[in-house]
C-alpha positions as a Markdown table, in Angstrom:
| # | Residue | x | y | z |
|---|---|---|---|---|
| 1 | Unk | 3.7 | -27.1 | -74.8 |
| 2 | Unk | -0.1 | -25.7 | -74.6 |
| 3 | Unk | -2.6 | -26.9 | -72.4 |
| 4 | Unk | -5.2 | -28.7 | -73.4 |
| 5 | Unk | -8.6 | -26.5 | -73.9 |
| 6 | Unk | -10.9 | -27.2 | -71.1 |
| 7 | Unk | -14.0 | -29.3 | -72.1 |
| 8 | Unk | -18.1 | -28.4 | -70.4 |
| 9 | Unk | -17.4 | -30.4 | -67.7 |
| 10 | Unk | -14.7 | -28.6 | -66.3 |
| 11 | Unk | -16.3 | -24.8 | -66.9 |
| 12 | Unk | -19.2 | -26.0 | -65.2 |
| 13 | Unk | -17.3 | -27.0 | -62.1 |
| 14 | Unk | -15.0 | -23.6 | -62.1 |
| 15 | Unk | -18.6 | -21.9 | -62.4 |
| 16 | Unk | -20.0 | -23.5 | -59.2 |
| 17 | Unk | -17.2 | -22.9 | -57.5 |
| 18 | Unk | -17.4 | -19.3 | -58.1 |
| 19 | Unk | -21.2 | -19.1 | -57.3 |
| 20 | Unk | -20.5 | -20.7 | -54.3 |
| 21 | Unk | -17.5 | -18.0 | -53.0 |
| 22 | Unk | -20.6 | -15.0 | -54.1 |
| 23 | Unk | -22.4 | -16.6 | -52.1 |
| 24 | Unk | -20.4 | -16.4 | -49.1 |
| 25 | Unk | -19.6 | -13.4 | -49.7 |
| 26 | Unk | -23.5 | -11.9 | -49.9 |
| 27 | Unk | -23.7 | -14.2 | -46.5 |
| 28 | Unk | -20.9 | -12.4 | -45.0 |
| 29 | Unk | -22.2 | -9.0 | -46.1 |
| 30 | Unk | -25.6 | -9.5 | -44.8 |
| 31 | Unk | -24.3 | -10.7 | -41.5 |
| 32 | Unk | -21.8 | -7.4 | -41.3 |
| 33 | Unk | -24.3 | -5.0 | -42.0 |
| 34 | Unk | -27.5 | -6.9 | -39.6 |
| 35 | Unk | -24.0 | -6.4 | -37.1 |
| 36 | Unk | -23.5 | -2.8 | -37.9 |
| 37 | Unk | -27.5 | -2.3 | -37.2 |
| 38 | Unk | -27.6 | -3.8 | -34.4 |
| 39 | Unk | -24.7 | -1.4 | -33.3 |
| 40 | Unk | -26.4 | 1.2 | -34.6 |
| 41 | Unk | -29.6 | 0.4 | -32.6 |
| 42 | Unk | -27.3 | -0.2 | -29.1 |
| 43 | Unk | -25.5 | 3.2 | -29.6 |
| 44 | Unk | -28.8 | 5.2 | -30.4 |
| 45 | Unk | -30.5 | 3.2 | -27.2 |
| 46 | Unk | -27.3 | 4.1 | -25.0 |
| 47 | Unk | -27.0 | 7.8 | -26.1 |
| 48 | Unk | -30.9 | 7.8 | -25.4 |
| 49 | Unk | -30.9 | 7.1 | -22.1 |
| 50 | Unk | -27.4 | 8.7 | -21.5 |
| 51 | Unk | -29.1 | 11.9 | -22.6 |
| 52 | Unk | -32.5 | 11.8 | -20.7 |
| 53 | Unk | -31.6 | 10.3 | -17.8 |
| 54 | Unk | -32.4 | 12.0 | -14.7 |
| 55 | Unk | -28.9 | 11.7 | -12.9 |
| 56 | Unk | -25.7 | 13.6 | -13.6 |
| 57 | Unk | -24.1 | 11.8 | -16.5 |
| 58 | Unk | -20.4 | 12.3 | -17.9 |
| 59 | Unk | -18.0 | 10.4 | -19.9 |
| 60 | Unk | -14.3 | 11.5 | -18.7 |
| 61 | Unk | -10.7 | 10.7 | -19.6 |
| 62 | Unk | -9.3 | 8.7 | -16.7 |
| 63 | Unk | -5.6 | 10.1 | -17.1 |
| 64 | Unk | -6.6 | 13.5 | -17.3 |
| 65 | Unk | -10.6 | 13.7 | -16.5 |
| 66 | Unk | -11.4 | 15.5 | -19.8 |
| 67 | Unk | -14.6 | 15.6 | -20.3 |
| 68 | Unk | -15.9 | 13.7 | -23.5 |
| 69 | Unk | -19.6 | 13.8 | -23.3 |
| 70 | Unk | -22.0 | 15.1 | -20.8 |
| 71 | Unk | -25.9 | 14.9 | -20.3 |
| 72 | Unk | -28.3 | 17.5 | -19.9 |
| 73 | Unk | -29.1 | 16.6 | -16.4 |
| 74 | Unk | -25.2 | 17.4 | -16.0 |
| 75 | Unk | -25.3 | 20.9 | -17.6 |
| 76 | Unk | -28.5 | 22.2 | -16.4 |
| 77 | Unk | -27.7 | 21.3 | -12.7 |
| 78 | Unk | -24.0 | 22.4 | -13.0 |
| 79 | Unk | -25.1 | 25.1 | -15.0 |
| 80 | Unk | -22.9 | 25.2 | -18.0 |
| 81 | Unk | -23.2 | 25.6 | -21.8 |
| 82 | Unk | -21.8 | 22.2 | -23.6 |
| 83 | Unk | -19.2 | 24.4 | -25.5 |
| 84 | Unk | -18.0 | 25.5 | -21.8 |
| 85 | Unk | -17.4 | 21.3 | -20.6 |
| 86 | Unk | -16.6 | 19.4 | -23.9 |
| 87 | Unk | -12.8 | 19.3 | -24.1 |
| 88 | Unk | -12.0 | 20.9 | -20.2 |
| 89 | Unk | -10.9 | 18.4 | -17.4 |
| 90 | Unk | -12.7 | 18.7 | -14.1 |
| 91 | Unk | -9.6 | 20.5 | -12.8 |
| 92 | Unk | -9.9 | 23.4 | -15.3 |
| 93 | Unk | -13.2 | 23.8 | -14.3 |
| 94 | Unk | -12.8 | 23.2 | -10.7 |
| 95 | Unk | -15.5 | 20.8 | -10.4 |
| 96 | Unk | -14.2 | 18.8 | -7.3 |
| 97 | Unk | -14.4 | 20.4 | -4.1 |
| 98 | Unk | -11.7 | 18.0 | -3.2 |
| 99 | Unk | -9.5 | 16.6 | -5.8 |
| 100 | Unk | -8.8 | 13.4 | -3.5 |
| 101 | Unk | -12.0 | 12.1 | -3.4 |
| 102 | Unk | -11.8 | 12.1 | -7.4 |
| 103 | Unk | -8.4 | 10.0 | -6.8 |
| 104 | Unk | -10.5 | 7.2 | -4.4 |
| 105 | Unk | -13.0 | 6.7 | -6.9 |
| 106 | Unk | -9.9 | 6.1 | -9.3 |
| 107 | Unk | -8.3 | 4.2 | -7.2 |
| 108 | Unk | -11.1 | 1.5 | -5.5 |
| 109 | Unk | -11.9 | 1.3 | -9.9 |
| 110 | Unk | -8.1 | -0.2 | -10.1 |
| 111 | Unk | -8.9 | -2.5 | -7.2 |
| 112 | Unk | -12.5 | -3.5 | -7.9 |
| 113 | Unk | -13.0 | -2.1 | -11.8 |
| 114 | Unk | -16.0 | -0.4 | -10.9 |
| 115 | Unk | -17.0 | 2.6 | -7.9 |
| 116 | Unk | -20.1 | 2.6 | -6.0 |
| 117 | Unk | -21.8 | 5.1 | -3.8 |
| 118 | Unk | -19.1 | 7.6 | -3.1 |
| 119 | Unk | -20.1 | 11.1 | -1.1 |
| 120 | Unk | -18.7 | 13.6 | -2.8 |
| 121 | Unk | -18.9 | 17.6 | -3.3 |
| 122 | Unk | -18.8 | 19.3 | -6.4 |
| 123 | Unk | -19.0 | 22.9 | -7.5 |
| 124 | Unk | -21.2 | 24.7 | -9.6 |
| 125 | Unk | -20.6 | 26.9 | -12.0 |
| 126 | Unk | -21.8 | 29.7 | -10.0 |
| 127 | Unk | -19.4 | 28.4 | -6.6 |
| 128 | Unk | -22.6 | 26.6 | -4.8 |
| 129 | Unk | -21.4 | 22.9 | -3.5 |
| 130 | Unk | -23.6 | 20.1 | -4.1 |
| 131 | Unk | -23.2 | 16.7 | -2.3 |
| 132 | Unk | -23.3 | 13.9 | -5.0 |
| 133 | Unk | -23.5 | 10.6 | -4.7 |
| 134 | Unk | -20.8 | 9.0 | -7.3 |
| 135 | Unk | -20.5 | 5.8 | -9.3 |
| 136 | Unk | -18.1 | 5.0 | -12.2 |
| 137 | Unk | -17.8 | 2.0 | -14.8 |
| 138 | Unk | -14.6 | 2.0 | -17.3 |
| 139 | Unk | -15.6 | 1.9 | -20.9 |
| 140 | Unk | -13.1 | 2.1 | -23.7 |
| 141 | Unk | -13.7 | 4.4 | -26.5 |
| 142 | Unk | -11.4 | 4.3 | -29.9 |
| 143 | Unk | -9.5 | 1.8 | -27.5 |
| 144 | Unk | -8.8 | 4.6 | -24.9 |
| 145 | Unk | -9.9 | 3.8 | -21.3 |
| 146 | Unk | -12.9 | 6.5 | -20.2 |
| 147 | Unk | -14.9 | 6.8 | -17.1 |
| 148 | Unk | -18.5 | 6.7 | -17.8 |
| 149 | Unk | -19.6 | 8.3 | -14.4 |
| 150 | Unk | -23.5 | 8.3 | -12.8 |
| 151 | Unk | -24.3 | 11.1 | -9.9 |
| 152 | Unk | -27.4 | 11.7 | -8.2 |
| 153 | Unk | -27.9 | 14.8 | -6.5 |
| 154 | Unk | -28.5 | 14.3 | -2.4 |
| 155 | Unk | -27.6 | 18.0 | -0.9 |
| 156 | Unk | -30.9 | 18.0 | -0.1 |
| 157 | Unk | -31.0 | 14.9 | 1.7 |
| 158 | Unk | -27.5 | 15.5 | 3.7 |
| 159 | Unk | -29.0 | 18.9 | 4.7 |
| 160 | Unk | -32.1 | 16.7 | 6.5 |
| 161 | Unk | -29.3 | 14.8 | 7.5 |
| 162 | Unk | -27.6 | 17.8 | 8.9 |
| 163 | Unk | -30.7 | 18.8 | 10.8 |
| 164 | Unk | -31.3 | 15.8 | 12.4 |
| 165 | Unk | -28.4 | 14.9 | 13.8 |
| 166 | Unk | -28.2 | 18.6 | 15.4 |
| 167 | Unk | -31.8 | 18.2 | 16.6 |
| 168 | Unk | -30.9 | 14.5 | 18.1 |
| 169 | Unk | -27.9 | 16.2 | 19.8 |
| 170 | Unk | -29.7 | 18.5 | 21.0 |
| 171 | Unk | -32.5 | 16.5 | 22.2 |
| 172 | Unk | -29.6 | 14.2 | 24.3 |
| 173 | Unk | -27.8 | 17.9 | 25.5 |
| 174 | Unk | -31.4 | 18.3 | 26.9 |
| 175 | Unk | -32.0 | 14.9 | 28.3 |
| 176 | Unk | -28.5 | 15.2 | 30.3 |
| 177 | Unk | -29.6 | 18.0 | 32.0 |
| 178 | Unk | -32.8 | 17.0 | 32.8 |
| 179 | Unk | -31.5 | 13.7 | 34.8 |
| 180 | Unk | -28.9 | 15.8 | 36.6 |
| 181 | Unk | -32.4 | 17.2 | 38.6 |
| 182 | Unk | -34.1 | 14.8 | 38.8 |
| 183 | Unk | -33.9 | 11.9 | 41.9 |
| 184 | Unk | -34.0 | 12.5 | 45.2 |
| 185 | Unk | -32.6 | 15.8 | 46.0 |
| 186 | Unk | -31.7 | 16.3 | 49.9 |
| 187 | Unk | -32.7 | 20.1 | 50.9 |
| 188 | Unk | -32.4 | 21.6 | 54.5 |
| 189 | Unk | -36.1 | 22.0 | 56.2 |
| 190 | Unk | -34.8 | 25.1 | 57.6 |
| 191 | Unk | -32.2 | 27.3 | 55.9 |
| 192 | Unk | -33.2 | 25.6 | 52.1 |
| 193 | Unk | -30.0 | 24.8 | 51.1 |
| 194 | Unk | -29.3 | 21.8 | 48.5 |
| 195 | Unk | -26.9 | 19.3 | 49.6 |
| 196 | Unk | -24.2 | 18.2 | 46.8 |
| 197 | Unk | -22.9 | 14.8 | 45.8 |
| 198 | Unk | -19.7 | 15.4 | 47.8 |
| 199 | Unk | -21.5 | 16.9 | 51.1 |
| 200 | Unk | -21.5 | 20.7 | 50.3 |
| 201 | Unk | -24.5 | 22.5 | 51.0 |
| 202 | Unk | -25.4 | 25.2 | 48.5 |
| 203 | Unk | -28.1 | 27.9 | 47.7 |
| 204 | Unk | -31.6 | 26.5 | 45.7 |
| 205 | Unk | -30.6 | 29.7 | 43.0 |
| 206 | Unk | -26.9 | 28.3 | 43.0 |
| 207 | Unk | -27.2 | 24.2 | 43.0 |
| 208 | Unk | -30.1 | 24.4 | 39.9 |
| 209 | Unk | -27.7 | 26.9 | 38.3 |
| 210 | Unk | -24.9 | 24.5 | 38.3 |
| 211 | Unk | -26.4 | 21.2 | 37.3 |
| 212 | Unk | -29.0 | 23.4 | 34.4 |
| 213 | Unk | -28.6 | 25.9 | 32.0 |
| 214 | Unk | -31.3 | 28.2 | 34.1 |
| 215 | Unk | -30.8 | 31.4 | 35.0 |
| 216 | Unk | -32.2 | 33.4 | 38.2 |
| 217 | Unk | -33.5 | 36.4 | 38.6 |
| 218 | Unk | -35.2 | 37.8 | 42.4 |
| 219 | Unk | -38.1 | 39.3 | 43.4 |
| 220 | Unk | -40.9 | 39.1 | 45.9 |
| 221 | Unk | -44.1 | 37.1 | 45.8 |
| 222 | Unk | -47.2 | 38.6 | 47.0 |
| 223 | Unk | -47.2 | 37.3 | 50.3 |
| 224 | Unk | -43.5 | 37.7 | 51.0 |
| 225 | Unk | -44.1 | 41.1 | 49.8 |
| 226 | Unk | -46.5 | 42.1 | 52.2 |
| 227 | Unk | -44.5 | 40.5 | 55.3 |
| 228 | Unk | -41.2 | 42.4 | 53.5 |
| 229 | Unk | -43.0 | 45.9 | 53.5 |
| 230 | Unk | -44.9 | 45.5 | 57.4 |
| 231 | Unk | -41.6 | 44.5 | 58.4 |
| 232 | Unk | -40.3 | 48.0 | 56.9 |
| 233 | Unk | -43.0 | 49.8 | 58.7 |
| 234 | Unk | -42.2 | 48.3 | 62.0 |
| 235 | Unk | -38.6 | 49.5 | 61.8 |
| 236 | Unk | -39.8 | 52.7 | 60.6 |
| 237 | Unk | -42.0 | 53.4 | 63.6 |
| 238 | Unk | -39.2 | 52.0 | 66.5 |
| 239 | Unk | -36.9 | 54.8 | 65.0 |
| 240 | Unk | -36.8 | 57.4 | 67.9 |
């Protein structure tokens, strides 16, 4: 049985209905590619600042810590060629002084997600150590978990560190022994000797020598060196 040949009406309505699925279509492509430039725009603003961004920048495996992508702030204070990073995990190039403070950072990221303000020392290319201070955000890229990992340089800061905490400690060492003289101390008018905490008597040279870090050394002053030397005269002329 043949159908029966379609009249006006009914081309014009399989027409529309066609125009109307181009039309989504066109929609759906305009939409996909204002996406894919907006995409575009976000990677080209991210690899931007990645790139010129004055702190150490990587982007790292987390299984292995193979290095994906690194900054020049990264290669110029490390002081590598790209070709000599790309591909290598920070244990091949022996980045971390200590390979358990990479492990922390991995594992507060599996408690929190994310790793902030970690100490840690890394090693240049040419053996120096650098402290850095460490932070690390997971990213996934072709749907592989990565560390994208930010470090600012501080050696010079824990070196000030360094010095003053020695020159505090040994501003206290110097306090000490200044109140250990300092008081009341009970001397003998007549023989000079110091009396102790406990009730010995010592020597000036050997009480001050004791409770300081001074040393002694003897000789005469002028008017003690006169009496010393009439003194030797008088013996000199009662010899027979």
């Amino acid at each position: 049985m043949k159908s029966k040949p379609k009249n006006n009406s009914g081309y014009l309505t399989e027409l529309r209905e066609l125009q109307k699925r181009i039309a989504k279509l066109e929609a759906f492509e305009n939409e996909w590619r204002k996406t894919e430039q907006a995409l575009k725009k976000s990677e080209d603003k991210f690899a931007k600042a990645f790139h010129t961004n004055s702190a150490l920048m990587a982007i790292t495996t987390i299984s292995e810590g193979r290095f994906i992508e690194v900054n020049n702030r990264f290669l110029k204070t490390m002081g590598y060629r790209k070709g000599e990073v790309i591909g290598k995990t920070s244990k091949q190039l022996n980045i971390f002084v200590d390979r358990r403070q990479r492990q922390k950072v991995i594992d507060e990221m599996k408690e929190k997600g994310y790793a902030r303000d970690k100490d840690v020392l890394v090693r240049r290319k040419n053996g120096d150590i650098l402290w850095g201070l460490f932070c690390a955000e997971t990213i996934h890229l072709e749907n592989e978990p990565c560390l994208l990992t930010t470090m600012n340089d501080i050696t010079d800061r824990k070196k000030a560190e360094s010095e003053r905490d020695k020159t505090i400690a040994d501003l206290q060492k110097a306090l000490v022994e200044i109140k250990t003289l300092r008081g009341i101390i009970p001397i003998c008018a007549y023989c000079k000797k110091i009396r102790d905490d406990k009730g010995f008597w010592h020597q000036v040279e050997s009480y001050i020598s004791e409770h300081s870090e001074a040393e002694f050394t003897h000789w005469y002053c002028p008017e003690c060196q006169k009496n010393v030397l009439e003194e030797i005269k008088r013996l000199r002329k009662q010899k027979p």
